[in-house]
C-alpha positions in Angstrom: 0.0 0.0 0.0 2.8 2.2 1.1 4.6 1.6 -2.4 1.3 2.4 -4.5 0.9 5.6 -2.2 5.1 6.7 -3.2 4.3 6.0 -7.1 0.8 8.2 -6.8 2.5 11.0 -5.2 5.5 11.0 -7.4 3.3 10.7 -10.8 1.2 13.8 -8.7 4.8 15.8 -8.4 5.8 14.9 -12.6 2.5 16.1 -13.6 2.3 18.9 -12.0 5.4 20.1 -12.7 5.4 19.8 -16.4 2.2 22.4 -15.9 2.9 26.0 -16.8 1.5 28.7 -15.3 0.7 31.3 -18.3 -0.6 34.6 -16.5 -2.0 37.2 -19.7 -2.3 40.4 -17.6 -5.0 42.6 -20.1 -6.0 46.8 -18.9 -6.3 47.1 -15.1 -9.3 48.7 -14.1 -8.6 52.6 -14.6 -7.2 52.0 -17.8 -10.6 50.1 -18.7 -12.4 53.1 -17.4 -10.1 55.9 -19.1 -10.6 54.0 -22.4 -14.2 53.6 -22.2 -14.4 57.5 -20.8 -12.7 58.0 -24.1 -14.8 56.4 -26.8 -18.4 55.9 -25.1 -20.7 58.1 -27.1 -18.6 59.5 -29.6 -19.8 59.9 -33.1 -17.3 59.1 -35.5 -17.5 57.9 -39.5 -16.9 54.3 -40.3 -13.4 54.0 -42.4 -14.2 50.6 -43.1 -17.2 48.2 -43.4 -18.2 46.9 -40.2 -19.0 43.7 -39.8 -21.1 42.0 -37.1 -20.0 39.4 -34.7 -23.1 37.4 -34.9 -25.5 37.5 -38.3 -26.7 41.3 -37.5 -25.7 42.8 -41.1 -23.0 45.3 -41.6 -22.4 49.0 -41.8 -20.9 50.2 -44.8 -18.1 52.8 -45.3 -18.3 56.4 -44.3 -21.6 56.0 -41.8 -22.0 58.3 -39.4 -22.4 56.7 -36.1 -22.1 56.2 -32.4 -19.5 54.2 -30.0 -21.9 52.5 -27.4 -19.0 50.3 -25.7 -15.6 48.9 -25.9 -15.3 45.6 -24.4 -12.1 44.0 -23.2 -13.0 40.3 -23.7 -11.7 37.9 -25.6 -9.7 39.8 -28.1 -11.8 42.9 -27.8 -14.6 44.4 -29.4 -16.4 47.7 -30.1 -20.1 48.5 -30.7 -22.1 50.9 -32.4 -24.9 52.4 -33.6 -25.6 53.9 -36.6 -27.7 56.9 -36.7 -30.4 56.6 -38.8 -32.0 53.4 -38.0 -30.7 53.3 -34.6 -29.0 49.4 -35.4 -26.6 48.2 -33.4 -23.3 46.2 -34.6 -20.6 44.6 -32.7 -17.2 44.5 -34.3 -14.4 42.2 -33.0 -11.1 43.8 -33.0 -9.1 40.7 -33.2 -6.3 42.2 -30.8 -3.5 40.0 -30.0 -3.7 39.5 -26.5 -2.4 40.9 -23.3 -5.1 43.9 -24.2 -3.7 47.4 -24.0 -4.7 51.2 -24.7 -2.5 51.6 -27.4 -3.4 48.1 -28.8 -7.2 49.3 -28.7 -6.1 53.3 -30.1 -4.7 51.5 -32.9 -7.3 49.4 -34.0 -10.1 52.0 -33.5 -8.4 53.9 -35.5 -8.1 51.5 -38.4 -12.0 51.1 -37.9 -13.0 54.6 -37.7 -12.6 58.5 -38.4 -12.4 60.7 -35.6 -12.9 64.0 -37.8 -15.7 65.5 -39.5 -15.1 64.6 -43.5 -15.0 68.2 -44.3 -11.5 68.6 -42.1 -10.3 65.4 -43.4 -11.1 66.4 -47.1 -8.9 69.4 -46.4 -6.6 67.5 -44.2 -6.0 65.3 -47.6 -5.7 68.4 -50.1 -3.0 69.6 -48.3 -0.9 66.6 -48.0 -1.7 65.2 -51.4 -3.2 67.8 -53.4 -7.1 68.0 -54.6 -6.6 65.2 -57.3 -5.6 62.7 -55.0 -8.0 64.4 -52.1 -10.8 63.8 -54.2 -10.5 60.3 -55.1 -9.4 59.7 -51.3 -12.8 60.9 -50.3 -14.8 59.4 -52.8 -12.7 55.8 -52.0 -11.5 55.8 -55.4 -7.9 54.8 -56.7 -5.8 55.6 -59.8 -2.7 54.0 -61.4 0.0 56.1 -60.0 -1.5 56.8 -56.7 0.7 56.7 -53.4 0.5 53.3 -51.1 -0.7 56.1 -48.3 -3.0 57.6 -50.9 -4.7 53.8 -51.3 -4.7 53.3 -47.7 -6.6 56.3 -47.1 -8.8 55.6 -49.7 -9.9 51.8 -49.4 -8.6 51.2 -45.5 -6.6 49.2 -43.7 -6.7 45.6 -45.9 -7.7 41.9 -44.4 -4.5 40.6 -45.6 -1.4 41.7 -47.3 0.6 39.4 -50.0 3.9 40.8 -50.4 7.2 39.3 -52.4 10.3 41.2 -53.9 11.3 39.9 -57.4 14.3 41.0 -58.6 14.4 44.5 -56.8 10.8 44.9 -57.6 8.3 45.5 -54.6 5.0 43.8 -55.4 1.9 43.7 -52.9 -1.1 42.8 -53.3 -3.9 44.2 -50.4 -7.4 42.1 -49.8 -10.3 43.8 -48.6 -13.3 42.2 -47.6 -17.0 43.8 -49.7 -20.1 44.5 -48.6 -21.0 40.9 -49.5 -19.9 37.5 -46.9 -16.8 35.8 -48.4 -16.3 38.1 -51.3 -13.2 40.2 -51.5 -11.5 42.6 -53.7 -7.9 43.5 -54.0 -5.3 46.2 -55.2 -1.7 46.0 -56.8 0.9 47.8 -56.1 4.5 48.0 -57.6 7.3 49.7 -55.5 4.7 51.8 -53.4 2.4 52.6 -56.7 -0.8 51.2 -57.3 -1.1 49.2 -60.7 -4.3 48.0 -60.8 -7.3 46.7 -59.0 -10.4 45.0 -58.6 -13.9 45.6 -57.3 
């Protein structure tokens, strides 16, 4: 009995000790609070669509609406409500986790636009002239445009493909549509976009 006791309590000593203790510290409280304090109730225009967690629908580009939470669960999340019809939307933001402010700064702001679109319209004249303002704002590209110009113009994309060939910079972005599982996608060639698809 004494023997079978030893051989439990050693196989209790292996096991446990092969266990690692993984702590992910996310936002402490105040930080929660300060972020929240920051965002709740804001109105700001979608830069991208956004797409609900569950089967709720999506808002499309350049909607006015409102910031009813930021949640810290999971990998975060943000919702909102558009003005108009008063729906609601939860977006996930996908954050790699621990959580943090800047973490949840960054991806708001890949989601949204904090200014009015008539300060951002001359915010874009006067950094890439009216040509390139214009087709910014009306989420247009053109062959020659800027890789900054396109990513004020479409957003930040799903997924990037990029490969060097023979000192050549190619990328291609994917963006996700209006429509569930359909994409489109833009080339670019050293920094210039080439073409793309709608």
């Amino acid at each position: 009995m004494k023997k079978l006791l030893w051989v439990v309590v050693a196989l209790t000593v292996v096991s446990c000790s092969s266990v690692k203790n993984v702590v992910v510290k996310d936002l402490p409280l105040e930080e929660q609070e300060q972020v929240l304090a920051e965002y709740k109730d804001r109105i700001v225009w979608t830069r991208t669509v956004i797409r609900d967690l569950g089967d709720h629908g999506s808002i499309p580009r350049d909607e006015k609406v409102k910031i009813v939470d930021v949640a810290m669960v999971y990998n975060g999340s943000v919702s909102v409500q558009t003005m108009k019809r008063k729906n609601r939307i939860v977006q996930g933001l996908e954050i790699e986790r621990p959580l943090n402010k800047a973490k949840i700064d960054t991806k708001l702001a890949e989601l949204f636009w904090f200014d009015d679109p008539t300060i951002r319209q001359v915010a874009f004249i006067r950094k890439y002239g009216k040509k390139t303002a214009r087709a910014i704002m009306e989420h247009e590209l053109f062959a020659g445009m800027s890789a900054d110009a396109a990513l004020e113009s479409w957003g930040v994309p799903m997924n990037k493909q990029v490969n060097e060939l023979q000192g050549t910079m190619n990328e291609r972005w994917i963006y996700p549509t209006g429509t569930p599982k359909k994409t489109k996608a833009l080339d670019l060639k050293d920094g210039k976009v080439v073409r793309w698809d709608e």
